[in-house]
C-alpha positions in Angstrom: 50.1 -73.4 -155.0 48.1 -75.7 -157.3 49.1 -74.6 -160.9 50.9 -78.0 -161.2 47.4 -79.7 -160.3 45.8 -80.5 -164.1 41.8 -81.0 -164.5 42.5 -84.6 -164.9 44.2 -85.0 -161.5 41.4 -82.9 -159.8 38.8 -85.1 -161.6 40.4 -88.1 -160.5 40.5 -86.5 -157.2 37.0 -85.9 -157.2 35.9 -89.5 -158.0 37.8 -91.1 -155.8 37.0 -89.2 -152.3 33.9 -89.7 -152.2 34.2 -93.5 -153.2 36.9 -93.4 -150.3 34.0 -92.0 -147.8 31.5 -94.2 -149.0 33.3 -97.2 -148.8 35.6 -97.0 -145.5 33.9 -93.8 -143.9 37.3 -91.9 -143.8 40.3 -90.9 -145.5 43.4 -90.9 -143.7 45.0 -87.6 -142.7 49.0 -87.7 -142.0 50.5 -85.0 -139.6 53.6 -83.8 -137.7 53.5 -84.6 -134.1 55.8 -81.9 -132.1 58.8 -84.2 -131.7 58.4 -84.7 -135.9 56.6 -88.2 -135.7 53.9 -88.6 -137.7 50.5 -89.1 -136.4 47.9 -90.5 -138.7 44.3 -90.1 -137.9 40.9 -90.9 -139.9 39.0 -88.1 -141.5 35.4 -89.1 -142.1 35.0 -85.8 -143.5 37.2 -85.0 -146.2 35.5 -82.7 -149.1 37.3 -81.6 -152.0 35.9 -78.2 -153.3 37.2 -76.4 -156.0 40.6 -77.6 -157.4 43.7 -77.4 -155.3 41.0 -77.2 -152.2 39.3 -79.0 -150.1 37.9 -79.1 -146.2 37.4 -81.0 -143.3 35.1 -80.9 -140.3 36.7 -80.6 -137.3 34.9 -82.8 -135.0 37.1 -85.2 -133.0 40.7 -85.1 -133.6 42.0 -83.3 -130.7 45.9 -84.0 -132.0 45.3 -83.7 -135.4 43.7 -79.9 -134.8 47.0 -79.2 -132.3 49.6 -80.8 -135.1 47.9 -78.4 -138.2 47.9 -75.4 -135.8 51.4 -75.6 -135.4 52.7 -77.2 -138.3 49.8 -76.7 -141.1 51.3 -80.1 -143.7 49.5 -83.1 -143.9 49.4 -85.7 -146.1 45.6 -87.2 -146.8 45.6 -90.8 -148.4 42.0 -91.3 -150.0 41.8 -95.3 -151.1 38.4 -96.9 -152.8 37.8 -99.7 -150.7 34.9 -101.0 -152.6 34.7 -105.0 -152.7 33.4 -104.7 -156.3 36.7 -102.5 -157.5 39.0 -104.5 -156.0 37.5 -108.3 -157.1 37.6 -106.8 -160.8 40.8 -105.3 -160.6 42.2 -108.9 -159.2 39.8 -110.7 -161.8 41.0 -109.3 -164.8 44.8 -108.3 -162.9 44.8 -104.6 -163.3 42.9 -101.8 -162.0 41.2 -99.0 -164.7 42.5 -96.3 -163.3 44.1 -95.4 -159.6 42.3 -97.2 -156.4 43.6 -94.0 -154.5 45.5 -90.8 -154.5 47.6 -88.8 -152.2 46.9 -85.5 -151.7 50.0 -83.1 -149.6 49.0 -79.8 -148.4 48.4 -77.1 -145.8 45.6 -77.0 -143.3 43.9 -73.4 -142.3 42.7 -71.9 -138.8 39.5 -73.6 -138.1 36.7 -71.5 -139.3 32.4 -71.6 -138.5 30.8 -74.3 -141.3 28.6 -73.2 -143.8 25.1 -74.8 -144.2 26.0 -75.9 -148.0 29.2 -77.2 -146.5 27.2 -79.5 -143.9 24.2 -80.6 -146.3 27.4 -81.5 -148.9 28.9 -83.7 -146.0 25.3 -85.0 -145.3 24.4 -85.5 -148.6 27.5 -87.7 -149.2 26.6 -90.2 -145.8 23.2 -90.2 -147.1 21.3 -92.7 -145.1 24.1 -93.4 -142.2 23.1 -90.0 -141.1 19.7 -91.7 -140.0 21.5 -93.7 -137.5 21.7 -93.4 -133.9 25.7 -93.2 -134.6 25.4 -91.3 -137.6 23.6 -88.1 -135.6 25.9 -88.5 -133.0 29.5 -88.1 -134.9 27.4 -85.8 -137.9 24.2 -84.0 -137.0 26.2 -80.9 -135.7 29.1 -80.2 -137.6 29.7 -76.5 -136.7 33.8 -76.2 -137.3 35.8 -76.4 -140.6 39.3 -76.4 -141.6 39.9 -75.2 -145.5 43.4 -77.4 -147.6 44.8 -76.2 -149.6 46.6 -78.8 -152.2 49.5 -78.6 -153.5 50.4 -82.2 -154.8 48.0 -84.9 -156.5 49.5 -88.2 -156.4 47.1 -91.4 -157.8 48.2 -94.5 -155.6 50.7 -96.7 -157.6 50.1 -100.6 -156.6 52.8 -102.2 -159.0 51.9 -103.8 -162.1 48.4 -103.6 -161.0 48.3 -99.7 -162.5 51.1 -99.6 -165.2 52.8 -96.3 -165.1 51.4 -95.4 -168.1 48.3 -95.5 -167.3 48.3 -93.2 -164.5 46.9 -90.3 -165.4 48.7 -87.9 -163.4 51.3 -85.6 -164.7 51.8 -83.0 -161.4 53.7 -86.0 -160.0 55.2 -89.4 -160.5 53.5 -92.6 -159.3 54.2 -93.0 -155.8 55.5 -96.7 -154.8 
């Protein structure tokens, strides 16, 4: 269900994963181990489509595909790691907006790619793609998994992003 999900959450949602891929290479993606652990992977991967959904390619993660298939919640934790945000955030002791959100859902039955999927995906690596590395973990990215959102949550860091400045209302700053 994503009628608590405003246009400002998704749009901060949309900003920020891709910043998050460009400058780590991966989001992280939380899910249920069978004896309820968590289990915490990276997600190179991560699109978000239209709001409340996003998807994944399901390339490596052998645990993370057996955790959604029988328990579809995760947790995906999308953090700008760019150098430049984070010296001007500790230069003038406050960030503009959110470094990060939090995003809790449910994960679907893997499904074929589309092409427009894949060129997105490639599109966003840009020249990393080039690489030897880059073919091998993203030429052939032939399986999907669909989210579905249900929660936004921009990533609280303290008086570094003053509550009221976060510009979520589907949920309260998470500390």
């Amino acid at each position: 269900m994503t009628m608590d999900i405003t246009d400002e959450d998704w749009a901060m949602v949309r900003r920020i994963v891709p910043r998050t891929i460009r400058s780590s290479l991966h989001c992280s993606i939380a899910s249920l181990n069978p004896d309820g652990s968590p289990h915490v992977t990276p997600i190179g991967s991560f699109l978000p489509t239209q709001k409340g959904r996003g998807v994944y390619f399901d390339a490596f993660n052998v645990q993370l595909s057996a955790n959604v298939d029988r328990d579809p919640r995760v947790t995906i934790l999308a953090v700008n790691s760019g150098p430049l945000l984070w010296a001007r955030a500790f230069l003038q002791g406050r960030f503009v907006s959110p470094p990060g959100v939090r995003l809790v859902g449910t994960v679907g039955a893997q499904r074929t790619s589309t092409s427009r999927e894949v060129q997105r995906f490639h599109g966003l690596v840009g020249p990393l793609l080039r690489t030897r590395g880059g073919a091998v973990m993203w030429r052939s990215l032939p399986l999907v998994r669909d989210v579905a959102i249900e929660r936004v949550t921009p990533l609280w860091l303290g008086s570094m992003t003053p509550e009221v400045e976060v510009p979520s209302r589907s949920a309260e700053p998470t500390r």
